[in-house]
Each structure stands twice: as C-alpha cells, then as structure tokens.
SELUM-813665 format. One record per residue: residue in three letters; x, y, z of N, C-alpha, C in turn. Coordinates in steps of 0.1 Angstrom, whole numbers, plus 5000, padded with zeros to 4 digits. Last residue first. Example, Ala and Ser with C-alpha at 12.3 -4.5 7.8 and 13.67 -1.06 7.14 Angstrom:
2
SER512849785071513749895071512950005079 ALA513249435078512349555078513249675078 
This chain:
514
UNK444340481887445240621887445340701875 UNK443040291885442440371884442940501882 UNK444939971874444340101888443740211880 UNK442939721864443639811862443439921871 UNK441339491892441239551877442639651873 UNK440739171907441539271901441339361892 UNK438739001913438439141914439639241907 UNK439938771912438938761903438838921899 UNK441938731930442338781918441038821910 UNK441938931960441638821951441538821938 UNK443538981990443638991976442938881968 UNK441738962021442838872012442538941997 UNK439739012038440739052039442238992033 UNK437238952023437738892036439238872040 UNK438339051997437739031997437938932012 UNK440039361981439839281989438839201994 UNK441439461947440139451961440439351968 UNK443639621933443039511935442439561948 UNK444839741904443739781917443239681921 UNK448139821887446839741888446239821902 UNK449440051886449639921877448539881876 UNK449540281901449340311882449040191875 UNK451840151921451240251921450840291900 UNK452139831923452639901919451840061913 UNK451739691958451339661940452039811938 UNK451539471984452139601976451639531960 UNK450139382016450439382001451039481995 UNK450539162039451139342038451139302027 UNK448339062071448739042058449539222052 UNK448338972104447939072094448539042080 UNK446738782127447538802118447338952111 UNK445638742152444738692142445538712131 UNK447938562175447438702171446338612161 UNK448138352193448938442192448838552184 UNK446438132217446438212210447638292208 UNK447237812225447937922234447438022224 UNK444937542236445637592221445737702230 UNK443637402254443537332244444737422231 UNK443137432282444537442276444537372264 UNK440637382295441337252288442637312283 UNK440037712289439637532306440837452305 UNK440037762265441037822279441037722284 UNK437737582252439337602250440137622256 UNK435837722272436137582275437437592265 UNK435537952262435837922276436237792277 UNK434637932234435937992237436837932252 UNK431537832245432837762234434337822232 UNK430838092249431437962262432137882256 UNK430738242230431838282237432338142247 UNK429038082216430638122212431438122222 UNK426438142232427137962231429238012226 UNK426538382226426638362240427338242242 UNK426038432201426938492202427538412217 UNK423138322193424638252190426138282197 UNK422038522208421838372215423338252208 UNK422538762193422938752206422838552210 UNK421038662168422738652168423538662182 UNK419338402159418538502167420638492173 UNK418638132150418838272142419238372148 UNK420637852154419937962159419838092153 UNK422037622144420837632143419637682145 UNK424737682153424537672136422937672137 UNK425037682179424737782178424337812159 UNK423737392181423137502183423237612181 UNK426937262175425737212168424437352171 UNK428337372193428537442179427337392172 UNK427637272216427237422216427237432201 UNK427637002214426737022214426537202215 UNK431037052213429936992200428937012200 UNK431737142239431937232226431137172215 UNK430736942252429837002253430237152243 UNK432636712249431536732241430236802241 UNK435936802231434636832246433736812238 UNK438836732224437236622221436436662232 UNK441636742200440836722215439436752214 UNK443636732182443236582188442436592198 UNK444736952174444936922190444336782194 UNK443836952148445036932149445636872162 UNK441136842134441136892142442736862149 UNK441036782104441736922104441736922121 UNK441636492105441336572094441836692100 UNK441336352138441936242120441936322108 UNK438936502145439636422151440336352136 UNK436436592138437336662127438436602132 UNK434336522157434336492146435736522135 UNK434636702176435236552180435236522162 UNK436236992160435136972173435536772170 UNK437637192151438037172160437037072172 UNK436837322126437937232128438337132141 UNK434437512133434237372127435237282129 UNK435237752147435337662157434937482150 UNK435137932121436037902129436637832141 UNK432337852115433337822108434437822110 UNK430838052130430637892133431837822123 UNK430838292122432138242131432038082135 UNK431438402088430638342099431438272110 UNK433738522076432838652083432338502092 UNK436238252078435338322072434838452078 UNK439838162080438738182087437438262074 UNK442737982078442138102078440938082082 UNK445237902109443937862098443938032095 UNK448437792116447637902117446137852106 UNK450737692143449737682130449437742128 UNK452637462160452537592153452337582143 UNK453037182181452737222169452537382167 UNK454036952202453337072198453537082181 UNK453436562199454036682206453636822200 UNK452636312176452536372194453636542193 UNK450536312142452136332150451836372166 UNK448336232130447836272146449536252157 UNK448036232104449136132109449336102126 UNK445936392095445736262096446436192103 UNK447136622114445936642116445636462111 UNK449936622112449236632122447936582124 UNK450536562085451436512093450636512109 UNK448336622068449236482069449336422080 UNK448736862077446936822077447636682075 UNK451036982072450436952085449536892086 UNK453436852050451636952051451436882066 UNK456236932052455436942038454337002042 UNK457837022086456936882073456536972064 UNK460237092107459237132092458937022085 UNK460637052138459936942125459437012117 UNK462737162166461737172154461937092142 UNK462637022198463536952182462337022174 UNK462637122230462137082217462537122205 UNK463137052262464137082252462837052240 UNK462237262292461437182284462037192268 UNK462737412313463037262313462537172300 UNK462237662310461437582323461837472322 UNK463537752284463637862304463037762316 UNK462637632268464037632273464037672289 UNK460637792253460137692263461737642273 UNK461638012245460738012258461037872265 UNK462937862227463837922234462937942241 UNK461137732209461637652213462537742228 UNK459538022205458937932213459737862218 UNK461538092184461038162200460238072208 UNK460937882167461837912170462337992184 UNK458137912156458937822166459937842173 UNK458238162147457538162161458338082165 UNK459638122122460638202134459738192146 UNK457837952112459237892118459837982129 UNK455538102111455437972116456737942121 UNK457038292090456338322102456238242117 UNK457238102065458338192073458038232088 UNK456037762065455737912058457137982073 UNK455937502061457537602054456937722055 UNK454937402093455537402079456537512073 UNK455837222125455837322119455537322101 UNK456337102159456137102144455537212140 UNK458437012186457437162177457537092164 UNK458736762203459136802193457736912192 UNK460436732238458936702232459436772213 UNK461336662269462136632258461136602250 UNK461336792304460936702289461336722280 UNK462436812338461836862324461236762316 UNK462236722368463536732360463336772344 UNK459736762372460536832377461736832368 UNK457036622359458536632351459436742359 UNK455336532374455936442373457036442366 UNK452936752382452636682368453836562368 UNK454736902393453136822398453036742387 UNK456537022380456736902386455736812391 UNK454637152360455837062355456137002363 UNK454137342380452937272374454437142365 UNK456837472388455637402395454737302389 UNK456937602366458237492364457537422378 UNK454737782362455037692351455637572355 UNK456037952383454537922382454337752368 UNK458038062375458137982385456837892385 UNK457438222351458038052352458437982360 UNK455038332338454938302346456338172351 UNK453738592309454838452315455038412333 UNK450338662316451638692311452438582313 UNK447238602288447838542299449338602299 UNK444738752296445638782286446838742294 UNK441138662291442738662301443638672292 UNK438338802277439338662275440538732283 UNK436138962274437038982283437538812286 UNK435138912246436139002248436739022262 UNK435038702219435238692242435938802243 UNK432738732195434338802203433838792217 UNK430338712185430338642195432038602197 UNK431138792151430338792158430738642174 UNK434738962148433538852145432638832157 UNK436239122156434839202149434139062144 UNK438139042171437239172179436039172168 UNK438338712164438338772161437838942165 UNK438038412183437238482171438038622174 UNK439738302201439638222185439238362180 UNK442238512224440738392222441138392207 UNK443538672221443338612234442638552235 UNK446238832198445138712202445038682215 UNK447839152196447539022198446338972198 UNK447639332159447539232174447639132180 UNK450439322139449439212139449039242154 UNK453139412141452439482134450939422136 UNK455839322154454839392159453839492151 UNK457139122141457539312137456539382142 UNK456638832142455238932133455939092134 UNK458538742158458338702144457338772136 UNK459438932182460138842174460338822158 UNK456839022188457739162183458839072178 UNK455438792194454538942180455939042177 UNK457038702212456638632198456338712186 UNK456438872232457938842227457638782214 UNK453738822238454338932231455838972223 UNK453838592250453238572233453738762227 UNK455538362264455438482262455338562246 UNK455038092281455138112262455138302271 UNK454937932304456137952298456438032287 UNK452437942306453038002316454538052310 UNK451637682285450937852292451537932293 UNK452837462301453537542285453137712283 UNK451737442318452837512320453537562306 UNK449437392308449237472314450237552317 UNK450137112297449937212290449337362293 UNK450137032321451737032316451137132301 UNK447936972332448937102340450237072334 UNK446836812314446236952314447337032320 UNK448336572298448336672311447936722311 UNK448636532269447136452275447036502292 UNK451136602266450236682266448836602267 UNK453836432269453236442283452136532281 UNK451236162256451736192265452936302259 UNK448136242235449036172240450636232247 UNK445736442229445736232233447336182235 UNK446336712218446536602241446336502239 UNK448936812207448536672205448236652218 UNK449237122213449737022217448936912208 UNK449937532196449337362206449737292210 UNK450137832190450637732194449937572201 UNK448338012163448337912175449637852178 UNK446738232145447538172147447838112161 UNK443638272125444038232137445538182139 UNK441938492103442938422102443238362119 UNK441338742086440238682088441238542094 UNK443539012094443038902085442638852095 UNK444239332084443839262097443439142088 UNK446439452058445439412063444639332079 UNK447639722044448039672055446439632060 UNK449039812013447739742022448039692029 UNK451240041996450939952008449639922013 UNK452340091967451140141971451040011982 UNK455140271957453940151957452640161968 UNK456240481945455840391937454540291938 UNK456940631972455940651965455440581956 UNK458240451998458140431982456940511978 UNK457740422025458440512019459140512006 UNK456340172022455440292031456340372023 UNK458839972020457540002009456840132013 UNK460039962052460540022033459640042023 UNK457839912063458240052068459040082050 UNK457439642055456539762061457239872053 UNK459339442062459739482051458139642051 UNK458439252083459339332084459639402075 UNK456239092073455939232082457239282080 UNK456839042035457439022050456639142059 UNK453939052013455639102015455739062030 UNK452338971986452538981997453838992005 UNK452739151951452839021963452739071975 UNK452439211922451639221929452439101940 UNK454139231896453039321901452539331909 UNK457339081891455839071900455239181901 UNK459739151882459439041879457438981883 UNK460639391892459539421883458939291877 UNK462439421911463039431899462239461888 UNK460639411939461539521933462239531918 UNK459739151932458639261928459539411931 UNK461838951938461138971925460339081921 UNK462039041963463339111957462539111938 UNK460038961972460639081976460939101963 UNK459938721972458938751967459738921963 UNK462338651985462738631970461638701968 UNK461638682012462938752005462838791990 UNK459738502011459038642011460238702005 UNK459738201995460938262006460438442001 UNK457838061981457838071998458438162003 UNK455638151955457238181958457238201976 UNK454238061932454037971946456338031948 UNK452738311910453838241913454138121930 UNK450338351885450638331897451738201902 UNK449338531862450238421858450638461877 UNK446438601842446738601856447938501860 UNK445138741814446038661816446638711833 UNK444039001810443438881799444238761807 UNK442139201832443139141828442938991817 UNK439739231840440339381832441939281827 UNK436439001836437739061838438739181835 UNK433439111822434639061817435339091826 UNK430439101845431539141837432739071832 UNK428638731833429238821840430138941837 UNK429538471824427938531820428238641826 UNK432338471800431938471810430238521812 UNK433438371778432038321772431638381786 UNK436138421776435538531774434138471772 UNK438138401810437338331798435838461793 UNK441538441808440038551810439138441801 UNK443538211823443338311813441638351816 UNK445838131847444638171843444338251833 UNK448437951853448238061849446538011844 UNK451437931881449637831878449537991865 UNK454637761882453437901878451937851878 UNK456037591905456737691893455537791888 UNK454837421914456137471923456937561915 UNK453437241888454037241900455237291905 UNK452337451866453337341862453837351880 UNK449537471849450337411862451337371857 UNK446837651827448637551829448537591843 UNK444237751829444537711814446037651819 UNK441037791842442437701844443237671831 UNK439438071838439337981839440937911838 UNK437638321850438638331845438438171842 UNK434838421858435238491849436838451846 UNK433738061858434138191865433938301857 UNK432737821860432137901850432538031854 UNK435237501862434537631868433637681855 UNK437237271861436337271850435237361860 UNK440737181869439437201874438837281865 UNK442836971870442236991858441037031862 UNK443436881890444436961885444037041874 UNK441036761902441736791911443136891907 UNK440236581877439636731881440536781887 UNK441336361875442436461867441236581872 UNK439636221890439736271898441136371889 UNK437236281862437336211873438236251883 UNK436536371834437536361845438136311853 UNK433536311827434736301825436236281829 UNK432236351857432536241852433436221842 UNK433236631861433936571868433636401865 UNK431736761837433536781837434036671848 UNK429136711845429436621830431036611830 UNK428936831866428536741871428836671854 UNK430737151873430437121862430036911865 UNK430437321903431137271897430237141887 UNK430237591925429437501919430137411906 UNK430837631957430737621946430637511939 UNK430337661982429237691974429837691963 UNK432837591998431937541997430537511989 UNK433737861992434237721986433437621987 UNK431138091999432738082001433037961991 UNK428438131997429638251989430738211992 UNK427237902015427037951998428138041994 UNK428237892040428537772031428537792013 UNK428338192049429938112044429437972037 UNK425838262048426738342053428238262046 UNK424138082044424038212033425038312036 UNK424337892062424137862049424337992047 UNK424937952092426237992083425637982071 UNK422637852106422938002102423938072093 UNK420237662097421937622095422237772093 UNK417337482106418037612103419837612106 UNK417037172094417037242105417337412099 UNK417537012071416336962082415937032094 UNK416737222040417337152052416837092063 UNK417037212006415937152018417037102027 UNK416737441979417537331989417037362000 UNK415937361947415337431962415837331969 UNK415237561915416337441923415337481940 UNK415837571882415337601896415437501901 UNK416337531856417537601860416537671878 UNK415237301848416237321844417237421854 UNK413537241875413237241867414737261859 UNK413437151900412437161898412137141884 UNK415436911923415636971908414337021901 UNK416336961955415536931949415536991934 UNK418836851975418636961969417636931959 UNK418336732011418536771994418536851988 UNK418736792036418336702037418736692021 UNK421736962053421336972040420536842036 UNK423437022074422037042078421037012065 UNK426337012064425136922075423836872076 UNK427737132052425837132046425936982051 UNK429837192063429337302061428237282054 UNK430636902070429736972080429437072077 UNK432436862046430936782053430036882061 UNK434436902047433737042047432736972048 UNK436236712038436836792052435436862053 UNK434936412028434536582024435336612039 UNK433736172025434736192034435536352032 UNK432036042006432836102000434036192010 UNK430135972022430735862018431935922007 UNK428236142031429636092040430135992031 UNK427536432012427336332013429436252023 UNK428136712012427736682022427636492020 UNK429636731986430236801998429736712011 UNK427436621970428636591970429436611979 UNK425536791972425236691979426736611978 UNK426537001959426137051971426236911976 UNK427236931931428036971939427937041953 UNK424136861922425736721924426536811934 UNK422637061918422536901936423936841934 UNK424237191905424037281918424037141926 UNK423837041881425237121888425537171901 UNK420937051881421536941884422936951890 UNK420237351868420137321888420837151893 UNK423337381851421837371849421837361868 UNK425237581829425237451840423737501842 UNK426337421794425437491806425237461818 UNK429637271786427937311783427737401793 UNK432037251784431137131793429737191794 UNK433837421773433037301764432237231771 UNK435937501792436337421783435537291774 UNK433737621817434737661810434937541796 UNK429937631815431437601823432637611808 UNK428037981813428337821809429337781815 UNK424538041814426238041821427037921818 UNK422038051800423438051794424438081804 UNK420338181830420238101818421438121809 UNK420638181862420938291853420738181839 UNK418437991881419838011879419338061867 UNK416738021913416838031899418338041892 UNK415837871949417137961935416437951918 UNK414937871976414337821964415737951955 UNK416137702007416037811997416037791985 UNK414237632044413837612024414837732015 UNK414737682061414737582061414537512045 UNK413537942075414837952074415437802072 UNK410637992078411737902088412637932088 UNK410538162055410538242066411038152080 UNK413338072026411638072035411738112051 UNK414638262011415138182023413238182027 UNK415438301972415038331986414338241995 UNK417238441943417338301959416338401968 UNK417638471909417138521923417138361931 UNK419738391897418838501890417938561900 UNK423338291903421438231906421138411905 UNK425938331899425138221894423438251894 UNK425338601923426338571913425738481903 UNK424238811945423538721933424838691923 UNK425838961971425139001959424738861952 UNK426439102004425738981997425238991983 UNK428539272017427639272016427239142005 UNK430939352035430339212037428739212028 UNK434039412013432339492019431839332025 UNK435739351991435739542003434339532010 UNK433239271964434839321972434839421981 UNK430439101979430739221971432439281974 UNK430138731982430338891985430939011980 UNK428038551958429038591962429038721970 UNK425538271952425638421962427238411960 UNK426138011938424638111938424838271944 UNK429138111924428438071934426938091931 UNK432137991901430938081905429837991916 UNK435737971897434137891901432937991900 UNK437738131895437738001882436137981889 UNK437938291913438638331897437838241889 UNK437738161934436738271931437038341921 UNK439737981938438537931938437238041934 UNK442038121943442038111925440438091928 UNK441938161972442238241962441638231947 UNK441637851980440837951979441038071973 UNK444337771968443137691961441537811970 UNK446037871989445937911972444837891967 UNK446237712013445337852010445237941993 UNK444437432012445937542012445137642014 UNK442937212008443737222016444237342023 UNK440137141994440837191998441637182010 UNK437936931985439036881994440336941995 UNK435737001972435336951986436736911994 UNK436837181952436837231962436237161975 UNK439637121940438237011942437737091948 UNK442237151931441537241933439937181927 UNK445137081959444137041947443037161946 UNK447337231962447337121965446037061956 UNK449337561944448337471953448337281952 UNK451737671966451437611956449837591959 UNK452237971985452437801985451337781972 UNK452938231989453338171992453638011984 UNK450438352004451638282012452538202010 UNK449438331976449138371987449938291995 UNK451738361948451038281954450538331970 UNK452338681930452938561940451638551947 UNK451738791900451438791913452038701918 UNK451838911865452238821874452038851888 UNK449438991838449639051853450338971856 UNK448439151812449139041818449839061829 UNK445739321788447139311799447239171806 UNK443639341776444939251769445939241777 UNK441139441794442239491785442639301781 UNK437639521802438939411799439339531790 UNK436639721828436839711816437839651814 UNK433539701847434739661845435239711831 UNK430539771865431139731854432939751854 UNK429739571890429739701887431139691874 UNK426439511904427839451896428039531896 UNK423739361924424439421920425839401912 UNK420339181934421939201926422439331922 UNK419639091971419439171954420939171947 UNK417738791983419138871979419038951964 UNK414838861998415438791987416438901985 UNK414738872035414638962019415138872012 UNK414738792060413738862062413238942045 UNK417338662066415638622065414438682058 UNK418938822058418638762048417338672053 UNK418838962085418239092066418038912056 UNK419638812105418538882099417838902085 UNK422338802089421338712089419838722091 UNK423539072097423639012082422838892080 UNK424139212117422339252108422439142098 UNK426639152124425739122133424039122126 UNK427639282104428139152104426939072114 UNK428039562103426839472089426539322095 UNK428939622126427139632123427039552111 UNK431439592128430939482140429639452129 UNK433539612094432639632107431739482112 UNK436739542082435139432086434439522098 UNK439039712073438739642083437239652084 UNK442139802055440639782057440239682065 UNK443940062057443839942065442139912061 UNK446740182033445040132031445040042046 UNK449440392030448840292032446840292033 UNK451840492005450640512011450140382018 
C-alpha cells in the first residue's frame, strides 16, 4: 500500500495569524509503552555529527533531536498544527514582540540533571543567539534582545522586532530546544556526544558508524513512548539498507527511489511515499574563477538537463524543481522558467566568456547515493559543451565547501522547515564561510530576508520571497533539481510511525495499529 502525505497551502498561510491572535492550546494523545525494541536505519543514512543542537550538521541529529529534547511548542505528527510541549502555556503579545511562557513543573532532564527551570530556556536560547559562540543558527533568534527569568518556571522572551519564523521554526524545530544549563557545565563540550535532553527518550550508546541507541526514559513529563529501546543504524549504501530490512535485520528504513515499485507489491510492507520539505541543487563557488562569470554559469544552465537527471538518479518519482520554495511553502514562484537544454546556446555563452575551447572544473559531492549518480549525469551533460569535470566525494561539505569555500561546482541538497524564511537563511552574505555554499552575496537578497522575518501580514512576505527567488535565477546562483521525495517501508503489523515535516520521527513511533 501506499500513503502520500502532503502539507496543505491553508494551514500554512493562517498559521501566524492564528498565533497572534491566541495563546497556543494543548493537546496529546495517549500512547501505550511496551518493552518492544525497534532497529531503523539512520535518515539517509549518515551518522551523526554532533548532537548540540546550536551546531548541527547532518540530518540525523534532527531526527533523534525530537526523541531526546523537548520544546516550549512542538508540531502535532502528520499535521502543521502547533501544540504546548515543555511550557504550560505561551502567549505572543499583540506586537508580536513579547512571548511570556510558563513551564510544566517537574520535567526533568535525563541522567540526574534535575529540573529544568526558565534559566534552561535563557541559557539555551541566548546561547544560539549570542555571536560569540559562532552558532550556524544565530540568525534563527536574531531578533532576540533576552530572555527574561521571572520566576522559576516563567519566562518572557523579548525581541527587538517581530521575527515571523519565532513560533513557526525557531521554537518547534532545533533551534528551540531546550537543553539542561547544569549538564552542559558539567560536560562541556563531551555534550556534543553526550547529550543531556528531557525528551521522551534519552541518549544511552554511540558507537560511531555502527549504532546510536536510545532508551525510553521513564521519568518522561509527557506520554510514555510505545517502544522501550530505539536502536538506529547509519547504513549509507540503501542496497545494504534494503537487503537488511528484507531479512528482518531492520523494522523500519528509507529505501532507494528505485526500489518503489518492489515494496508497493509486498503486501507485508507498508510504503510511504513522501514529498519532502528539502532542496536539491547543482552550483558553483562564484567568488572564484571560471564561476565568478555569470555567462559561464549561465552556460552551465543551458547545458544541465534537469529532467534527464529526475529519470537518471531520482526514477522519476520526485517533481521537478524550478525555484527554492517548495508549491506548498508560503511565497512558491510559481511562474519560475523551467529552463530546457540548450547547447548551442550554452557553447556561445562559453566562448563570450573566453572558454571557446572549454574548461577543466571539479563537481563536488558527498557519500549520499543520489548526490553521486546526479553528479555523475551532470559530469556527462556537462561533456556535451566542453566542459571536463573530476568528481570529489568528501566526508562533509560544510568543511569542504561551505568553511573550506573548495572552487568549482558542487551537488547538494538541504532540508528545510514549514517557515520559508528558513530556506533562504543559508544563503545570504552572512552564512559566507558556514552553510552559504555558492559563496554568493546580493545585498538586496539580505535586506528582503531581513523584512520578510519582520512582517506579519503573509501576502507581504510572500511577495519579498518570491523576488528573493528572482534574483537567484538573475545571478545563476544555483540550477534547481527537485524538492525530493523520501520512500519508507516498515513492516505491515510492526510498528506505526508518523510523520513529522515529511520525515519519519522516532519520538512518534508507536506500535501499528493493525
């Protein structure tokens, strides 16, 4: 069987509104722990890199981040809707400049670090935001003048402006969480392996590139978990994921596009085919030569043929991409050019530019499976116009690209939140030397993203987006390739897992229902 679930336009667009305008209400919905023991493979895949949350990397470390942490606000699985996790009630003053919280009494952090109090909340908000701690995520509490400590467990965070993402992605995602201010003095930076949450689960072994396992913590303030034990595997080669969760070695993984069609005709398993919250890309490094050319990364343009790519390396399952956001994220270009191959057109712009006779440039890349076989079609596009390129799988791109600001292209992909100002964060002058990969620098994309974070009113954000899209096209800043799709299987009777911005998350797992 298959499941597609997919993010309406309407909650997404009413969703700030409503939270002006109401204190967030709570809901839960009961659970029942067993003693069962689940294995899963790693979201795409990969290990994790640390689990700080000001200094995520991967994509793992968001996954587990909502097993092991708790928020003031989380989102409800399957749904954009907003419920009360940590805090007993929050509400947004009518500026949209003040939010005053209460926190739930007795929640405690995992392994003995007591109660967390509203002090837990300023250390790990202002921690994010403060520059001296060089936070990738800085800018998701920008706007954050303090957090004021009223009383044990009340709190009131003071901004200097309105920041539309706060209640949309800075609070319910990674950024909002809230982490133990007595575990990380102890600790210190052994946090980063040794991370000290109040989840419903908590960090009990790592053993790098081999298993992370989570056990059910039972002091949780919250329902209990359905599983006692979450044993997740960092298995890259999808083959192997495969072949592990045909034998029974895995309950639960993400599988190859190309592997679809065989699971669909398993009654056993149960297929989720998801649209994801996610950007894949081809780029350049423009600070430096020959992509600091506009008309040489114009011809790269001309040269890519992005549908050959989707039926190449995605099995034509994933739409395409013609811009950043997303058809159901707020302020979608929807009439973005959907550019075709062009290679006379291309091998023109190549010689204006000074390379008639071609170039000789490197694709970079990591280990995920997708990413390579793009390259790989890419390196053969780019072929057709003169243009030889040496694929470079590195370790981590945020090294090798993003700090080590490597020259020549690159193939990537980010994930992404519901709020769309989040999707264009990486990419603005600031994030130059961190995540902004293309190295490129308008600074009238800065002054839009700065406004559209400080406007309530969703058509007015929506408008700055889209021109912030327009200027990406302008500059040939990045070739879109789809938003992706994800393909889970579990085993029909086994488990029930929910989705949570279109990714499996363990927190929500329960036993299936069947």
């Amino acid at each position: 069987m298959t499941d597609r679930h997919r993010l309406g336009r309407g909650p997404l667009w009413l969703l700030l509104p409503l939270l002006l305008a109401f204190a967030v209400a709570f809901s839960a919905s009961a659970q029942t722990a067993s003693d069962q023991s689940i294995s899963v493979r790693a979201r795409n895949g990969q290990d994790i890199d640390t689990m700080d949350p000001a200094f995520y990397r991967g994509n793992e470390e968001y996954n587990i981040d909502l097993a092991i942490y708790s928020k003031l606000m989380r989102y409800e699985p399957g749904s954009t809707e907003l419920v009360l996790d940590a805090a007993e009630w929050l509400e947004l003053s009518e500026d949209g400049t003040v939010v005053e919280f209460r926190l739930r009494e007795g929640i405690e952090f995992h392994h003995g670090y007591g109660e967390m109090t509203a002090e837990d909340v300023k250390f790990s908000f202002e921690r994010i935001a403060d520059p001296e701690n060089d936070s990738p995520y800085a800018a998701e509490w920008g706007a954050l003048v303090e957090v004021e400590v009223i009383d044990r467990y009340r709190g009131r965070i003071v901004l200097e402006s309105v920041y539309a993402p706060l209640l949309v992605s800075s609070i319910p995602f990674t950024t909002g969480s809230i982490v133990s201010r007595a575990a990380f003095e102890d600790r210190g930076e052994r946090i980063a392996t040794q991370p000290v949450g109040s989840g419903p689960y908590y960090w009990a072994a790592w053993e790098p590139n081999q298993r992370i396992v989570l056990e059910r913590f039972d002091d949780y303030f919250g329902d209990p978990p359905h599983f006692r034990t979450i044993e997740i595997l960092p298995i890259i080669d999808p083959l192997i994921a495969e072949f592990s969760f045909d034998v029974g070695e895995l309950d639960a993984t993400e599988v190859s596009l190309e592997s679809v069609e065989r699971y669909q005709q398993d009654d056993e398993v149960v297929v989720n085919v998801l649209d994801t919250l996610r950007y894949h890309w081809l780029s350049f490094n423009v600070q430096a030569a020959p992509f600091d050319d506009v008309r040489v990364r114009e011809a790269v343009r001309y040269a890519i043929d992005v549908d050959e790519i989707l039926t190449g390396a995605y099995n034509d399952v994933p739409h395409r991409a013609n811009t950043m956001l997303a058809p159901d994220i707020l302020g979608h270009w929807e009439d973005a050019p959907e550019y075709q191959p062009d290679l006379e057109r291309s091998r023109a712009l190549l010689a204006e530019a000074g390379y008639a006779d071609g170039l000789r440039t490197t694709i970079i890349t990591d280990d995920v499976p997708v990413h390579q076989q793009s390259a790989a079609i890419v390196q053969q596009q780019l072929r057709r116009v003169g243009i030889e390129a040496d694929i470079r799988i590195v370790q981590s791109m945020f090294e090798t690209i993003g700090r080590g600001g490597a020259e020549g292209l690159h193939y990537a992909s980010f994930s992404a939140v519901l709020d769309p100002g989040y999707w264009f964060e990486w990419f603005s002058c600031d994030q130059i030397g961190a995540w902004n990969y293309w190295h490129w620098c308008n600074e009238e994309f800065g002054v839009l993203k700065d406004e559209a974070a400080r406007t309530a009113e969703p058509d007015e954000r929506a408008e700055r987006y889209v021109r912030m899209q327009q200027l990406i096209d302008q500059d040939v800043a990045a070739i879109w390739v789809t938003h992706g799709a994800s393909i889970y299987v579990h085993r029909a009777g086994a488990i029930d897992p929910a989705f949570l911005a279109m990714y499996a998350q363990y927190r929500y797992w329960e036993g299936s229902s069947d």
